[in-house]
C-alpha positions as CSV (number, residue, x, y, z in Angstrom):
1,X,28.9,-64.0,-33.1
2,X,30.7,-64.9,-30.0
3,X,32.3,-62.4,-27.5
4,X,33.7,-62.6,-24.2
5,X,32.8,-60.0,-21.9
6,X,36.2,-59.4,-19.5
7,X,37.3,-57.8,-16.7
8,X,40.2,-58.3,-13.9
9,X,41.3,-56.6,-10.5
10,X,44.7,-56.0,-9.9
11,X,47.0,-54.5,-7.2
12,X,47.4,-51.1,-8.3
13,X,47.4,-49.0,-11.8
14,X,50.3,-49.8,-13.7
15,X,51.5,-53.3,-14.4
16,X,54.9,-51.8,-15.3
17,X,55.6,-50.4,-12.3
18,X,55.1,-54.1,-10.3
19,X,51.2,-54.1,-9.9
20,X,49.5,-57.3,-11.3
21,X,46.9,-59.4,-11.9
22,X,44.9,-60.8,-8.6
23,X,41.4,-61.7,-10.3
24,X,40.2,-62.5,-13.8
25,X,36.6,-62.6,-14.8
26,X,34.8,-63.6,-18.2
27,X,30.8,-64.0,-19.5
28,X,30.5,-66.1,-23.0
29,X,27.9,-64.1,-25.3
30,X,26.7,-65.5,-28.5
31,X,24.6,-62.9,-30.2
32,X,25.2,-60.4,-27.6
33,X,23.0,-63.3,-25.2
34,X,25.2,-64.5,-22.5
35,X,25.6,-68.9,-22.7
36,X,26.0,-69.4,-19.1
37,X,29.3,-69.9,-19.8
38,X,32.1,-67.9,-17.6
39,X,35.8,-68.5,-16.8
40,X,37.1,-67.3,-13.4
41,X,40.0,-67.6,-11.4
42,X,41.6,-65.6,-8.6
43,X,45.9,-65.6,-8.8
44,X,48.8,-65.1,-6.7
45,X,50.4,-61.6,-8.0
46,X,53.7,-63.1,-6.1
47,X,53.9,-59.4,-4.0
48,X,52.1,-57.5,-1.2
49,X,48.8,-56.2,-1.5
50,X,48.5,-52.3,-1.0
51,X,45.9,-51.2,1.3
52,X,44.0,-48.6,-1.7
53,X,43.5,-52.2,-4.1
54,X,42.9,-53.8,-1.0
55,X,39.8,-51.4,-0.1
56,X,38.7,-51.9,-3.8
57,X,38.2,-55.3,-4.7
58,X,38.6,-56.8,-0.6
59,X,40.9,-59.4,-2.1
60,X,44.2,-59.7,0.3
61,X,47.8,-60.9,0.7
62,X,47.1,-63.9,2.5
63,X,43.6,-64.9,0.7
64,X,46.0,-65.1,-2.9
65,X,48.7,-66.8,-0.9
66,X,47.5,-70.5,-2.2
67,X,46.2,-69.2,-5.3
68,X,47.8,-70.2,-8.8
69,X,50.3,-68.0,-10.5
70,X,49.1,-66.5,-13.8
71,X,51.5,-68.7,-15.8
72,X,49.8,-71.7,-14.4
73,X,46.0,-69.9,-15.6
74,X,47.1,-68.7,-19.0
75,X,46.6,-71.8,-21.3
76,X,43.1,-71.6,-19.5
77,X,42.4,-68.2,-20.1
78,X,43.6,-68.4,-23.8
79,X,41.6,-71.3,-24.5
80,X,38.5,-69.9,-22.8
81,X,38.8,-66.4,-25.0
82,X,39.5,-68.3,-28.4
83,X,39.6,-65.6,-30.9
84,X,36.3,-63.9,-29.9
85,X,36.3,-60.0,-29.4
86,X,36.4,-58.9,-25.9
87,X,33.9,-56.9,-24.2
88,X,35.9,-54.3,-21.6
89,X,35.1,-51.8,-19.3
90,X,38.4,-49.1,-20.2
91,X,39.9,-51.3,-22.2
92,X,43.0,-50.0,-22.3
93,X,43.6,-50.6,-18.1
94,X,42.5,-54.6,-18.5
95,X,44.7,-54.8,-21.7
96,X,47.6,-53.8,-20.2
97,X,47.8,-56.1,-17.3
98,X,46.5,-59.0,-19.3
99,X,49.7,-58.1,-21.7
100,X,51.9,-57.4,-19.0
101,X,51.3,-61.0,-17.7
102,X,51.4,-62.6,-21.0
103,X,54.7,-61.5,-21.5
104,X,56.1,-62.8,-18.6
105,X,55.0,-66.0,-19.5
106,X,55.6,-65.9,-22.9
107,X,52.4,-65.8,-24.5
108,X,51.2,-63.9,-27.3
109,X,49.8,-60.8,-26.3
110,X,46.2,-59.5,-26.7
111,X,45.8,-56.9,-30.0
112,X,44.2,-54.1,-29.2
113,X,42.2,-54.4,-32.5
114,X,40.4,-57.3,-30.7
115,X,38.7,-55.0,-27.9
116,X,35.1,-53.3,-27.7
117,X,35.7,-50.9,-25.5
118,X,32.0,-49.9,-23.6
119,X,33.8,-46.6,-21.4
120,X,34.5,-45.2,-25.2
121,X,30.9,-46.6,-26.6
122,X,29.1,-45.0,-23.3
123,X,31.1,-42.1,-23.2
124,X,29.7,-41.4,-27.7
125,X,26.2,-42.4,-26.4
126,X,26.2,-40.1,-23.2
127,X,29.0,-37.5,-23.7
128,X,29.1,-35.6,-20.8
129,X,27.8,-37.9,-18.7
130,X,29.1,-40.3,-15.6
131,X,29.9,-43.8,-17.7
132,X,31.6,-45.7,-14.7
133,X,29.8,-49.2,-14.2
134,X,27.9,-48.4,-11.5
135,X,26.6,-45.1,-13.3
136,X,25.8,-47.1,-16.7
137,X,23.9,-49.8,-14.2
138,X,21.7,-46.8,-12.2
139,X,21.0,-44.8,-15.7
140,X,19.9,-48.2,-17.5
141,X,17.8,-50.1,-14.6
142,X,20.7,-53.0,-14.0
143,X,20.2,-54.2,-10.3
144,X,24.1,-53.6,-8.7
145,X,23.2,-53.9,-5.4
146,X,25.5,-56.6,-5.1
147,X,28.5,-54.7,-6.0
148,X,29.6,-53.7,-2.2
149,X,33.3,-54.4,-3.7
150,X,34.9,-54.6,-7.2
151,X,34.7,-58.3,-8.4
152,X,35.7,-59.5,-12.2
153,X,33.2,-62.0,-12.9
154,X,30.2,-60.0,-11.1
155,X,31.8,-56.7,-13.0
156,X,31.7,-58.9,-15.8
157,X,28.1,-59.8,-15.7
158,X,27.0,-56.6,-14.8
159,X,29.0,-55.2,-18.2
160,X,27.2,-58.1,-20.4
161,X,23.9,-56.3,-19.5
162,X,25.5,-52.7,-20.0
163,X,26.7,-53.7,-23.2
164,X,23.3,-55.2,-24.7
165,X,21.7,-52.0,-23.8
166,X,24.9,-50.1,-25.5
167,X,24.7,-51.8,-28.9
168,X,20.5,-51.9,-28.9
169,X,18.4,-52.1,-26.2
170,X,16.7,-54.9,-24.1
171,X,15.4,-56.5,-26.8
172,X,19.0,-57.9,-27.3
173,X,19.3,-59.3,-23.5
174,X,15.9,-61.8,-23.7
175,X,16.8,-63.8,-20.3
176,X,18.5,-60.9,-18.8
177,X,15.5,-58.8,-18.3
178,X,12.5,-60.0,-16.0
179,X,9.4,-61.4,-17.2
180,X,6.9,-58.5,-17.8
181,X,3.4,-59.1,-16.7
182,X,0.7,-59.2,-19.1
183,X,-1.3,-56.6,-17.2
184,X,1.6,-54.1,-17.3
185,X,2.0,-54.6,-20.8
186,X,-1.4,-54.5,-22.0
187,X,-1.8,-51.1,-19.3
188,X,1.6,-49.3,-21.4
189,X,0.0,-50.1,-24.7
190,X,-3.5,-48.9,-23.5
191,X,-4.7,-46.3,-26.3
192,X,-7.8,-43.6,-25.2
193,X,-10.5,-43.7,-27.2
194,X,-10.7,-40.8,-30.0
195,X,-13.6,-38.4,-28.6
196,X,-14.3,-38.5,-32.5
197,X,-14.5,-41.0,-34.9
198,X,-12.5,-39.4,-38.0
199,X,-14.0,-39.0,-41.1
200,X,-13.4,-41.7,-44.0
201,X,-11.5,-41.1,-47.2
202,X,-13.4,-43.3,-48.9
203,X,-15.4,-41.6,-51.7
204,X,-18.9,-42.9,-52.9
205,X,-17.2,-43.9,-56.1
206,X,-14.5,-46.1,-54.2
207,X,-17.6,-47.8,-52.8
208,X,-18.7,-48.8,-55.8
209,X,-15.9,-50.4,-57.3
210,X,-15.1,-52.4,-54.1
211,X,-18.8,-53.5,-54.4
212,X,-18.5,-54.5,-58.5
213,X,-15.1,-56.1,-57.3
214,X,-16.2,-58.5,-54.8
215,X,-19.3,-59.3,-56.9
216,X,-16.9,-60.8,-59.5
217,X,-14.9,-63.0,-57.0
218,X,-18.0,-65.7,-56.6
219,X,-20.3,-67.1,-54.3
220,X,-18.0,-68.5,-51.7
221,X,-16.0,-65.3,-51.3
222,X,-15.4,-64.0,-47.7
223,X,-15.8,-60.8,-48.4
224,X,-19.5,-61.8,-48.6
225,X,-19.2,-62.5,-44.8
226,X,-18.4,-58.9,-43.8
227,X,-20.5,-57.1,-46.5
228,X,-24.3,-57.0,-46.2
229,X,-25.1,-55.1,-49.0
230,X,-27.8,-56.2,-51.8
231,X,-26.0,-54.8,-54.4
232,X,-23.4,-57.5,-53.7
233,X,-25.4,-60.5,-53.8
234,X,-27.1,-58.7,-57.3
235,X,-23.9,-58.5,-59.0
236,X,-23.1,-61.4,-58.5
237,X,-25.6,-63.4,-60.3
């Protein structure tokens, strides 16, 4: 099953009041496993950046300046998403913009049928609870300490590993979680000793049965290996 885990940064909140696209960021998962594979692009929104996006992300005016306009990224992006489902953080906010742009350019838009939304899966897991990205990275052990500023590909990284622990766990990340020494697993398995060995169930009469059994498997059976019992070798002759 392949899915694209997405996110973007824009200039503002509402790409139909002027704010757009400035930074698009995808992670290829096959099986929920990321393939290494990632699309990313920073692009011109063709206006000024406001100080409040600015502050966000750290992405300004004149750094965009010589970056490509979204209508020269789209076929790129569109190729790259294919017709997986998209992984996003508030889907809604990142659908909107990405629609917003695609219809400027005279693409087909995103459905919203396509989208996995993890702020609505989080938010059904831990109701109640803080479910921004950071939060979800702190309350499941994901190191974040590189997320000074908002950034779509490392947002989108970060959200890959949010999302295998959303729909199952660790087990579903393999390479995203560090190797686990032996010793450490070996000391969380550790079991203390009973102080008591418990009684057995078995009655005399279930001994004797086993006993007539294995007499009638043969010579070479194994059992003979593990029971040292004359009756055994009696039986069996």
């Amino acid at each position: 099953m392949r899915e694209i885990v997405l996110d973007t940064e824009t200039t503002g909140l509402d790409p139909y009041q002027g704010h757009r696209i400035v930074e698009i960021g995808c992670v290829e998962l096959l099986n929920r496993i990321p393939t290494g594979q990632t699309y990313h692009v920073y692009v011109n929104p063709e206006r000024d950046m406001p100080a409040e996006a600015e502050a966000v992300h750290g992405l300004t005016q004149q750094f965009l300046s010589d970056k490509p306009l979204f209508t020269e990224v789209a076929e790129d992006l569109i190729a790259f998403l294919g017709e997986a489902k998209l992984v996003i953080h508030n889907a809604g906010f990142d659908l909107a913009f990405l629609n917003a742009e695609f219809e400027r350019c005279k693409k087909a838009i995103l459905q919203r049928e396509r989208a996995i939304d993890t702020l609505t899966l989080a938010r059904r897991r831990h109701p109640g609870g803080p479910n921004k990205l950071d939060d979800l990275c702190v309350r499941y052990g994901i190191d974040n300490s590189k997320r000074t500023k908002h950034g779509a590909l490392l947002d989108a990284e970060l959200l890959a590993e949010v999302y295998a622990e959303l729909a199952g766990g660790r087990q579903a990340r393999l390479g995203l979680v560090k190797e686990v020494s032996t010793t450490a697993v070996l000391a969380a398995a550790a079991v203390r000793a009973r102080p008591a060995p418990l009684r057995s169930r078995l009655s005399e009469a279930d001994r004797a049965a086993h006993l007539a059994f294995v007499a009638g498997l043969g010579a070479a059976t194994l059992w003979r290996s593990y029971l040292e019992v004359p009756e055994v070798e009696a039986r069996a002759k």
